[in-house]
C-alpha positions as CSV (number, residue, x, y, z in Angstrom):
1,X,-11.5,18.5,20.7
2,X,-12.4,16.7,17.8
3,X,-13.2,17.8,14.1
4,X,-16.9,17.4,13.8
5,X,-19.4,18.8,11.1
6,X,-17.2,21.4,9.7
7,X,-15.5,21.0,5.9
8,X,-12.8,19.4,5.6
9,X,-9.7,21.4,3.5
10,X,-8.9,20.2,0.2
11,X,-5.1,19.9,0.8
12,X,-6.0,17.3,3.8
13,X,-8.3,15.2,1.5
14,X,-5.3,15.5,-1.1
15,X,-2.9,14.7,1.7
16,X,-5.0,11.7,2.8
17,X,-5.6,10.4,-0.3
18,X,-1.6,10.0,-1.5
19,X,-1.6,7.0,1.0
20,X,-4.0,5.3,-1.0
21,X,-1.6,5.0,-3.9
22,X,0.9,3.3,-1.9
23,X,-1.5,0.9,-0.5
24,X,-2.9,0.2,-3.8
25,X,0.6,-0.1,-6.1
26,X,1.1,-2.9,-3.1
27,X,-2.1,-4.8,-3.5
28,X,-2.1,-4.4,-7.4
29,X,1.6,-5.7,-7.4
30,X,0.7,-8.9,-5.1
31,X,-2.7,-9.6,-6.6
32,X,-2.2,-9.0,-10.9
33,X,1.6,-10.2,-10.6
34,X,2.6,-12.2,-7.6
35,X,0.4,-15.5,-8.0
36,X,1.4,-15.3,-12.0
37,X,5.0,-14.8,-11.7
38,X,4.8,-18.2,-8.8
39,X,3.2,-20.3,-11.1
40,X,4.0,-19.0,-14.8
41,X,7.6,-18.1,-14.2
42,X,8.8,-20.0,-11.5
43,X,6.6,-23.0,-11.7
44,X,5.0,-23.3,-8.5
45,X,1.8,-25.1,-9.0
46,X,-1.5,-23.6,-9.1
47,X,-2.4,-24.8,-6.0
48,X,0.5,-24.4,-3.9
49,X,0.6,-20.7,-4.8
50,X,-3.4,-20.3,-4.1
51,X,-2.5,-22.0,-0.5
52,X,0.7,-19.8,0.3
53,X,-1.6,-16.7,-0.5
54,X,-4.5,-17.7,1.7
55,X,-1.8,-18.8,4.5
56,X,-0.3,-15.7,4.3
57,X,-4.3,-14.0,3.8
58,X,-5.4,-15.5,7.0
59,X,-2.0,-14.2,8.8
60,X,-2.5,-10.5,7.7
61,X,-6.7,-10.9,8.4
62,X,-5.8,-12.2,12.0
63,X,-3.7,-8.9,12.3
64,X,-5.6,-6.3,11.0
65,X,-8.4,-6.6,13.8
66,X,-5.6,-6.4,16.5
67,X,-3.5,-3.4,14.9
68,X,-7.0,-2.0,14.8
69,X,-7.6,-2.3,18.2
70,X,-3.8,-1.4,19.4
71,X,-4.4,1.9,17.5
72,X,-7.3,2.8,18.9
73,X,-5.6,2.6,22.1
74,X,-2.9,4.1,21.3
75,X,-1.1,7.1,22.8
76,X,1.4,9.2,21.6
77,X,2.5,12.5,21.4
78,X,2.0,11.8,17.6
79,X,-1.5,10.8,18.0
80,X,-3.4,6.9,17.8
81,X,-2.7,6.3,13.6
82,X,0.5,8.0,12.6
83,X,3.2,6.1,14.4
84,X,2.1,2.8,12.2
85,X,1.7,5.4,9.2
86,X,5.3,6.0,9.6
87,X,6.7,2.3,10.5
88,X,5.2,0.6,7.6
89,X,7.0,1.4,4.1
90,X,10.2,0.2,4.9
91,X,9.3,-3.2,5.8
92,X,7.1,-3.1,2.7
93,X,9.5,-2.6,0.5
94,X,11.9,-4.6,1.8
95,X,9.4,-7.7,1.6
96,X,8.4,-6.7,-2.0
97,X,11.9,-7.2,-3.3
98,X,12.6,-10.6,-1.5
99,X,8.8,-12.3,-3.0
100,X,10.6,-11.8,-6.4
101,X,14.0,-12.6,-6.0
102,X,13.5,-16.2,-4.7
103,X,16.7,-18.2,-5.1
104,X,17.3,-20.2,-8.1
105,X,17.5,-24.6,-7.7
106,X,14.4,-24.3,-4.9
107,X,12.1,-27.5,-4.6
108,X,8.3,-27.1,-5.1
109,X,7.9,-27.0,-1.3
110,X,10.9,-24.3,-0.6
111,X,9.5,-21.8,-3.0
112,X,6.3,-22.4,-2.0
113,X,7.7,-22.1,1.9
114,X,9.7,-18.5,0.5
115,X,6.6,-17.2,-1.2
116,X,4.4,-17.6,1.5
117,X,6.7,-16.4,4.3
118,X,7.5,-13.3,2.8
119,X,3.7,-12.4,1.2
120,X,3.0,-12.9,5.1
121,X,5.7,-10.3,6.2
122,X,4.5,-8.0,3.6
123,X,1.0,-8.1,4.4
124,X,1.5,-7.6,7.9
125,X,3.9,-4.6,6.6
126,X,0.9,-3.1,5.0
127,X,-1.7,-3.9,7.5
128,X,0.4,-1.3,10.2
129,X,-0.3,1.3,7.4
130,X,-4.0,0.2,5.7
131,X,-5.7,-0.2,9.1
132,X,-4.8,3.0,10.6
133,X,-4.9,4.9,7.9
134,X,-8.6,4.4,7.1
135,X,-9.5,4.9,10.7
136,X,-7.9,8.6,10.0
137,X,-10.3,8.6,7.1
138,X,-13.1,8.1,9.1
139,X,-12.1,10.4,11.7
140,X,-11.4,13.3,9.9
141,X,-14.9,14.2,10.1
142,X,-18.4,13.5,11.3
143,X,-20.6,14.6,8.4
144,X,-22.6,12.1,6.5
145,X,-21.7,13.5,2.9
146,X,-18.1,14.9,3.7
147,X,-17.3,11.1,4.4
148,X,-18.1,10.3,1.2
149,X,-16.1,12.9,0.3
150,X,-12.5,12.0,1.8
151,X,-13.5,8.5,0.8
152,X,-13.8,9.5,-2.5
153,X,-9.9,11.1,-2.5
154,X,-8.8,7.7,-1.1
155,X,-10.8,6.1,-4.0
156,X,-9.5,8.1,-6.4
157,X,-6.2,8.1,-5.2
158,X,-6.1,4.5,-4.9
159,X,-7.2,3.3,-8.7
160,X,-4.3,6.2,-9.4
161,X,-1.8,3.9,-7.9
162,X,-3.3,1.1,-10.0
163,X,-3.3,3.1,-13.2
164,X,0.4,4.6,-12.4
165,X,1.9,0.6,-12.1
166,X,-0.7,-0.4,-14.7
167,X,0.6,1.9,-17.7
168,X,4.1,1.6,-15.8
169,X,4.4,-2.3,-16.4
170,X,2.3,-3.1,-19.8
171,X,4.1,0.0,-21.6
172,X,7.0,0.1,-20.4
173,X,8.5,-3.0,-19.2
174,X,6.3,-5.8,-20.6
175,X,6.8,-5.3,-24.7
176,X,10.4,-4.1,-24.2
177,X,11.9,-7.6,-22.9
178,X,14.0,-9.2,-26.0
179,X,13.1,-12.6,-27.4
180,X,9.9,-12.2,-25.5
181,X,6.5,-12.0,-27.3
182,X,4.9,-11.8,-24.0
183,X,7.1,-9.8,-21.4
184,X,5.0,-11.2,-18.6
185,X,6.3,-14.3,-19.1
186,X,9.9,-13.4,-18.7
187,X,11.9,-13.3,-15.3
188,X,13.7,-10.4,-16.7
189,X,11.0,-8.4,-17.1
190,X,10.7,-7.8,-12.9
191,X,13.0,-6.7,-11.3
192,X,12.4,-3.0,-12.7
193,X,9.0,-3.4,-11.6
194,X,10.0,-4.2,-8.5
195,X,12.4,-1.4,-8.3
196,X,9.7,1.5,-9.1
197,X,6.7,-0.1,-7.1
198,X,8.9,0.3,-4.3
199,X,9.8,3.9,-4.5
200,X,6.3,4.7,-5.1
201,X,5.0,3.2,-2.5
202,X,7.5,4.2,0.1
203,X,6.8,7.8,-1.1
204,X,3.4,8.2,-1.2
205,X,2.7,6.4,2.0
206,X,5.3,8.3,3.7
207,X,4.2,11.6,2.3
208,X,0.4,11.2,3.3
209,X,1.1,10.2,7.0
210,X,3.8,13.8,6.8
211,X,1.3,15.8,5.3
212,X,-1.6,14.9,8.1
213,X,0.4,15.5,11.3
214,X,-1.2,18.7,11.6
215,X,-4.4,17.4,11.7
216,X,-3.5,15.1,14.9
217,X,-4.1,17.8,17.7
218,X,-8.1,17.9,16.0
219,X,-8.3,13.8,16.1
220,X,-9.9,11.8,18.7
221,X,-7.7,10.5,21.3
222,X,-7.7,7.1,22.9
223,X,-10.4,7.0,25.5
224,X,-9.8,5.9,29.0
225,X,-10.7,2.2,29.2
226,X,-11.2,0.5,32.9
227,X,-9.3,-3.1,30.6
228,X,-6.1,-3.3,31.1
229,X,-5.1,-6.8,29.5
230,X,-4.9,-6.0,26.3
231,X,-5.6,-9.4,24.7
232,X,-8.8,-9.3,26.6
233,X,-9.4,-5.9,25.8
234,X,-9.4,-7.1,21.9
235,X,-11.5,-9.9,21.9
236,X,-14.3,-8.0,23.6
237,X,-13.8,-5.1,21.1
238,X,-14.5,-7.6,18.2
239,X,-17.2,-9.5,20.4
240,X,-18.4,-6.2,20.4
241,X,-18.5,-4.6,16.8
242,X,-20.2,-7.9,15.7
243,X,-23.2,-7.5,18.0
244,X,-23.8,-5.0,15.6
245,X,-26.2,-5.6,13.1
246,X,-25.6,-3.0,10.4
247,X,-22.0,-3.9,10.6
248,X,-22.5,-7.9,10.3
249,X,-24.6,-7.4,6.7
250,X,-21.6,-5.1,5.6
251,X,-19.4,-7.6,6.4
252,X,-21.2,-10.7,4.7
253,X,-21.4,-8.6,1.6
254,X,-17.7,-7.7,1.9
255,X,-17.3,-11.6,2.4
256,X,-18.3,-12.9,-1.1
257,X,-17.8,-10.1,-3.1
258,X,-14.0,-10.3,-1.9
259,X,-14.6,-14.1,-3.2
260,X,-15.5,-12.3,-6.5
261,X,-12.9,-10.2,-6.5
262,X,-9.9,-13.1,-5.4
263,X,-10.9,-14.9,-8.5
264,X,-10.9,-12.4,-11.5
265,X,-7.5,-11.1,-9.2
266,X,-5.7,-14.6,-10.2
267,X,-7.2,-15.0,-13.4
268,X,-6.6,-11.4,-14.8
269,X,-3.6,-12.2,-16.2
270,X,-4.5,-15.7,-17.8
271,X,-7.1,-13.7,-19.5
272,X,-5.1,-11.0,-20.7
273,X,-2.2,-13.3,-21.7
274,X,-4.0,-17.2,-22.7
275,X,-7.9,-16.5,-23.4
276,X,-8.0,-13.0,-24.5
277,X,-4.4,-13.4,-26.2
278,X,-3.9,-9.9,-26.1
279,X,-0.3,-8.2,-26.7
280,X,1.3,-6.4,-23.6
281,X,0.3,-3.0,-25.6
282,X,-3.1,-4.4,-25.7
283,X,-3.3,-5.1,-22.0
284,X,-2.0,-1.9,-21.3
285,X,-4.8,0.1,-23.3
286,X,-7.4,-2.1,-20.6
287,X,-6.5,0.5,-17.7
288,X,-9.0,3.0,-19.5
289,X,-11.5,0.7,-17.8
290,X,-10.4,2.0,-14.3
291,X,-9.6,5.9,-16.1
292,X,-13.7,5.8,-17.2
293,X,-15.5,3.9,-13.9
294,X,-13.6,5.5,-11.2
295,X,-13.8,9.0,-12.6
296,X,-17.5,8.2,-12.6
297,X,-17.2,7.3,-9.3
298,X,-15.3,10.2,-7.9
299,X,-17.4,12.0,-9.4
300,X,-21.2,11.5,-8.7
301,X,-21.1,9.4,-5.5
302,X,-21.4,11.7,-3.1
303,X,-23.8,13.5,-5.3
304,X,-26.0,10.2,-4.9
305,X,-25.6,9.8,-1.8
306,X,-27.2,13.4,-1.7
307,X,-30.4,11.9,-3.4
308,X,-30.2,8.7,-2.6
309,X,-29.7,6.7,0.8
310,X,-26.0,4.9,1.2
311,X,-27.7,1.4,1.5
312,X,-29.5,1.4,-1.9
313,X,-26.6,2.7,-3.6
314,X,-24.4,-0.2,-2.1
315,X,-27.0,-3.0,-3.1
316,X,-27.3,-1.7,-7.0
317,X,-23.8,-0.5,-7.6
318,X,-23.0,-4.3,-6.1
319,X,-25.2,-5.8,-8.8
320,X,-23.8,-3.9,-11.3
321,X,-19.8,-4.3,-10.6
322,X,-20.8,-8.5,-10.8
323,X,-22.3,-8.6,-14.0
324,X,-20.1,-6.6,-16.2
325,X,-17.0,-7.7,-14.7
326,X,-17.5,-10.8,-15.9
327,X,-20.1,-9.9,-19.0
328,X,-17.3,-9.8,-21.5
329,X,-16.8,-13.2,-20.4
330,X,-20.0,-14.7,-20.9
331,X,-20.6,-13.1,-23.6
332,X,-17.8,-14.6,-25.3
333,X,-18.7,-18.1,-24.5
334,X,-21.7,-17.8,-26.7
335,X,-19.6,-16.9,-29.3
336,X,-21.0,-13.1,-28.9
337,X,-17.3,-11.3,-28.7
338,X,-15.2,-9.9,-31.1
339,X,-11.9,-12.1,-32.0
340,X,-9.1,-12.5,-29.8
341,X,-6.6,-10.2,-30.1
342,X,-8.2,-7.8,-32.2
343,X,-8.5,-3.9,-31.6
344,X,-12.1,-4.5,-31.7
345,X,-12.2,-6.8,-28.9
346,X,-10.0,-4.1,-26.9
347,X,-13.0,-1.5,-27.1
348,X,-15.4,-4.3,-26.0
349,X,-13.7,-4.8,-22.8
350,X,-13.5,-1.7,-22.2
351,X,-16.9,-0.6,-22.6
352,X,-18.2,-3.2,-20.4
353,X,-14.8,-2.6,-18.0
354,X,-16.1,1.0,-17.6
355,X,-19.3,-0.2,-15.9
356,X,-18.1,-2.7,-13.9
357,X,-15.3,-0.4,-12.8
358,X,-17.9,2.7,-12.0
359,X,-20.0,0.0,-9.7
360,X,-16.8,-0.9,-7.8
361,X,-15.8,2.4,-7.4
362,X,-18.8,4.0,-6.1
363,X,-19.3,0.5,-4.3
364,X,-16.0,0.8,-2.5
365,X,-16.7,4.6,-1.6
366,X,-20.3,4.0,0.0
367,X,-19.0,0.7,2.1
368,X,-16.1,3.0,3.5
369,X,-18.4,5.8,4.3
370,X,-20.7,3.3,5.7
371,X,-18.5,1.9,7.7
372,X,-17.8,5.2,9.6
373,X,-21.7,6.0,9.8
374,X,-21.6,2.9,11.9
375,X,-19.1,3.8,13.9
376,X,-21.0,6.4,15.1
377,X,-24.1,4.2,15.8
378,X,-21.2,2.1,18.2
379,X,-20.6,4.9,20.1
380,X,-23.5,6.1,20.5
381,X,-24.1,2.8,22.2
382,X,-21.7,1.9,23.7
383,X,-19.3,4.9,24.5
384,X,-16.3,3.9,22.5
385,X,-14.6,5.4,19.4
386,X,-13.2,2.4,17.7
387,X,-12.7,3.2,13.8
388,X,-9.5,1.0,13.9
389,X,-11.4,-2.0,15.3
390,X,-14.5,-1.3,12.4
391,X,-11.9,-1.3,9.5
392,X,-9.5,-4.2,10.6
393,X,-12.9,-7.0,11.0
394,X,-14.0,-5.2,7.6
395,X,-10.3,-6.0,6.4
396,X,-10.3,-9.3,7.9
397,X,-13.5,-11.0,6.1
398,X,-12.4,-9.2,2.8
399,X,-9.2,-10.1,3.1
400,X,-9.7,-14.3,4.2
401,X,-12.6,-14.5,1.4
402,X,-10.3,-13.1,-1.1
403,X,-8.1,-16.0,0.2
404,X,-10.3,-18.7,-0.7
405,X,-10.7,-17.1,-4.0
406,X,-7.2,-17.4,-5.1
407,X,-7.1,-20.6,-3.9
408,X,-10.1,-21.7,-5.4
409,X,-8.4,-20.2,-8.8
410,X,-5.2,-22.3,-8.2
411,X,-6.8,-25.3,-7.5
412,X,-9.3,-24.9,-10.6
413,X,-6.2,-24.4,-12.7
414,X,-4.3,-27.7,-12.0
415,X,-7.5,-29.4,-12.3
416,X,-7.7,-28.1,-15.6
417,X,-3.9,-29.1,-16.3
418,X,-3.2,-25.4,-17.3
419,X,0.4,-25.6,-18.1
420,X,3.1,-23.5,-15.8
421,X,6.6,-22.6,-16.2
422,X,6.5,-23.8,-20.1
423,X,6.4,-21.7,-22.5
424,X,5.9,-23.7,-25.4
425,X,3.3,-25.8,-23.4
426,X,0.2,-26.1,-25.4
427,X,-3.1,-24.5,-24.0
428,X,-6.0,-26.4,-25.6
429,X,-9.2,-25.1,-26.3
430,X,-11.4,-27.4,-23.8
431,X,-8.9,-25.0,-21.3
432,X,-9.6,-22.1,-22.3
433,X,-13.3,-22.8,-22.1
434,X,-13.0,-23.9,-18.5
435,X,-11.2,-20.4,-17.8
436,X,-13.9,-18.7,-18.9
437,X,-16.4,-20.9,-17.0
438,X,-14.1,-19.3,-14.2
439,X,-13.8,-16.2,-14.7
440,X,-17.5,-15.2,-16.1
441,X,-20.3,-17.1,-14.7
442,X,-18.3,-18.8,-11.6
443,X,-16.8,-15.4,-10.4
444,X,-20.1,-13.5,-10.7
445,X,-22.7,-15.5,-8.6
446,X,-20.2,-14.7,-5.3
447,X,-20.9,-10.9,-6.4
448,X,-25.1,-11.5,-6.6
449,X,-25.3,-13.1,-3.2
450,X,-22.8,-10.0,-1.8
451,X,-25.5,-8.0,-2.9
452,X,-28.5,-9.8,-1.4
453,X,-26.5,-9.8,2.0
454,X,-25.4,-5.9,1.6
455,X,-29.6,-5.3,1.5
456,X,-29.6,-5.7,5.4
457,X,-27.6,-2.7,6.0
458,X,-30.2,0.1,6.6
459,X,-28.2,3.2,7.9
460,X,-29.3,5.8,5.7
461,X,-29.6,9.7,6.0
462,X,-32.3,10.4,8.6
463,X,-30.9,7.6,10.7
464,X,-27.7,8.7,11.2
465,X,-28.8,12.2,11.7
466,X,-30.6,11.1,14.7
467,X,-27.3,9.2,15.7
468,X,-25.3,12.4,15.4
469,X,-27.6,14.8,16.8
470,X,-27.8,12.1,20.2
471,X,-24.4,12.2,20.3
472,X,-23.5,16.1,20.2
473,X,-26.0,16.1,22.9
474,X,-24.5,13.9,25.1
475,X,-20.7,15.5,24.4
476,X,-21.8,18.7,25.1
């Protein structure tokens, strides 16, 4: 028997929602850090990094549809998700500390060979926890609005394990390196960082997939299914998830937007550190961005989704994340921002960061609850509970489109003859002015046309009521 309409307790939504920091400390780790400490640091060229981050993207995006559908399958006496739950943070960890300990006297080609192998290792370490764990998201219950609900403890969950390694990093380790004005520039400054993100995220992704087991006798179980090859089996799941309609426009949006996102991900930190020229103090004060826009988010998403139907939500809160994100940006190439490094310029981005960071947020909460309203619409037609499947193509396109965004970033960067692994290299102003180009007008046009693609979604409130009430009747 399966949990269907019925409220979800708060201690499970907590309990669910712990995992997210874990998954995010890992992915705000790789994408503010990683790419920076490679090419800043170490010296790996722009473009080498962006292609071992890809390589390793397309890896983990090839994996996440078929630990999706392995999942699904699955049977155990500890359910379909929680064995992956619990074989994921060690690996993790151990991957974590071996991306920033590469050894010293490495060619270009053998760190970039060392940084792609183990960002693949550790991606695929994560993907045996994300996948599964969001299909437990979306299973936890049927309702229309209590989805948004646990999505919104994941959300807010997951920007806690951003703030947690933000504050963690640009207070505390950052402006404490000696002889460094910049901390971020040191190689000293990471192995603490590495040393907390991973007992955090072994922790908290440990503790959520404890805290759940009792909710696996209520799950869904694998259903019978007359395939027994399994590698035919998965291709005709995805085959089949794409025939979809509702889920195809979800996943071109997800597409470019994940461009959007893969570029202001590699850029961040040349901002912060070479256009912005803020102090690590500075930077650290930026998280209040996330602190405003994902409260908001946590807050009154599920309340609009109340009024409002999940698709036009997705479409304006899509619109909204693009422009501000990269608002500060334009605005500054017109000569419209307050100086760098000034306190003033601090409140600026923040203001702006707030909005863009409430459209992501609620954003990110109405795709994940949409993604589950489809899944009902699948099986309705076809029979076939297959969250795992839904959420590993979803991670797939994000995942390869983010990609091609930090490549697109690394490339841009040795065009531009940015300067890596010096110091005392100059950064000229015809630079700078390209890395805004880059990071404001470039990165928000992938966001618009995510929007315009999100529009075809149309499963909103009386739809999927129809789907649900159809499907209690036939599992009665």
């Amino acid at each position: 028997m399966s949990i269907s309409m019925t409220k979800i307790r708060l201690s499970t939504k907590f309990a669910y929602g712990v995992g997210a920091i874990g998954e995010s400390s890992v992915i705000w780790l790789f994408s503010t850090l990683a790419f920076f400490y490679y090419n800043q640091v170490i010296g790996l060229s722009g473009t080498l990094a962006g292609l071992a981050v890809l390589i390793a993207t397309i890896f983990d995006a090839i994996s996440d549809p078929l630990v999706g559908s392995i999942s699904d399958n699955y049977k155990s006496r500890l359910g379909r998700r929680h064995p992956f739950m619990f074989a994921a943070p060690l690996p993790a960890m151990i991957c974590i500390y071996f991306i920033f300990t590469p050894p010293s006297g490495l060619d270009q080609i053998a760190i970039f060979a060392w940084f792609a192998i183990f960002t693949i290792l550790l991606r695929l370490s994560i993907t045996l926890y994300t996948i599964p764990h969001l299909a437990l998201g979306a299973e936890l219950s049927d309702d229309y609005i209590e989805r948004s609900n646990i999505m919104s403890f994941n959300n807010v969950f997951a920007y806690t394990g951003v703030i947690i390694m933000h504050v963690y990093v640009w207070f505390l380790i950052f402006p404490n390196i000696d002889g460094y004005e910049m901390g971020q520039l040191s190689k000293d400054a990471y192995p603490p960082i590495v040393f907390f993100s991973c007992i955090l995220i072994g922790t908290a992704m440990t503790a959520s997939a404890f805290f759940t087991k009792d909710q696996i006798p209520n799950l869904k179980q694998a259903d019978a299914r007359n395939e027994n090859n399994l590698a035919l089996r998965f291709f005709k799941d995805i085959f089949a998830v794409l025939k979809n309609p509702n889920y195809l426009y979800l996943l071109l949006g997800i597409f470019f937007l994940s461009i959007l996102i893969g570029t202001h991900e590699t850029l961040g930190l040349y901002m912060y550190t070479f256009y912005w020229k803020l102090s690590p103090i500075q930077t650290g004060w930026l998280i209040m961005n996330n602190v405003f826009g994902y409260a908001i988010g946590f807050i009154i998403t599920s309340k609009l989704h109340k009024k409002f139907d999940k698709p036009i939500i997705i479409v304006l809160s899509a619109i909204l994340l693009s422009l501000f994100w990269s608002l500060a940006v334009i605005l500054s190439l017109f000569g419209l921002a307050p100086a760098p490094a000034s306190w003033d310029l601090v409140i600026f981005i923040i203001i702006l960061g707030s909005v863009a960071a409430a459209g992501g947020s609620i954003l990110h909460i109405s795709v994940m609850s949409a993604l589950a309203d489809v899944c009902d619409e699948h099986e309705l037609l076809t029979g076939y509970r297959q969250e795992g499947i839904f959420y590993s193509a979803r991670s797939f396109f994000a995942k390869t489109s983010a990609g091609v965004g930090h490549v697109i970033a690394g490339v841009a960067l040795d065009i531009i003859n940015f300067p890596r692994g010096d110091i005392n290299a100059e950064v000229t102003e015809s630079m700078l002015f390209n890395l805004g180009l880059l990071d404001g007008p470039f990165a928000m046009i992938w966001g618009l046309i995510a929007a315009v693609f999100y529009s075809g979604y149309k499963i909103n409130n009386k739809y999927h009521a129809e789907i649900r009430q159809k499907l209690n009747k036939k599992n009665i």
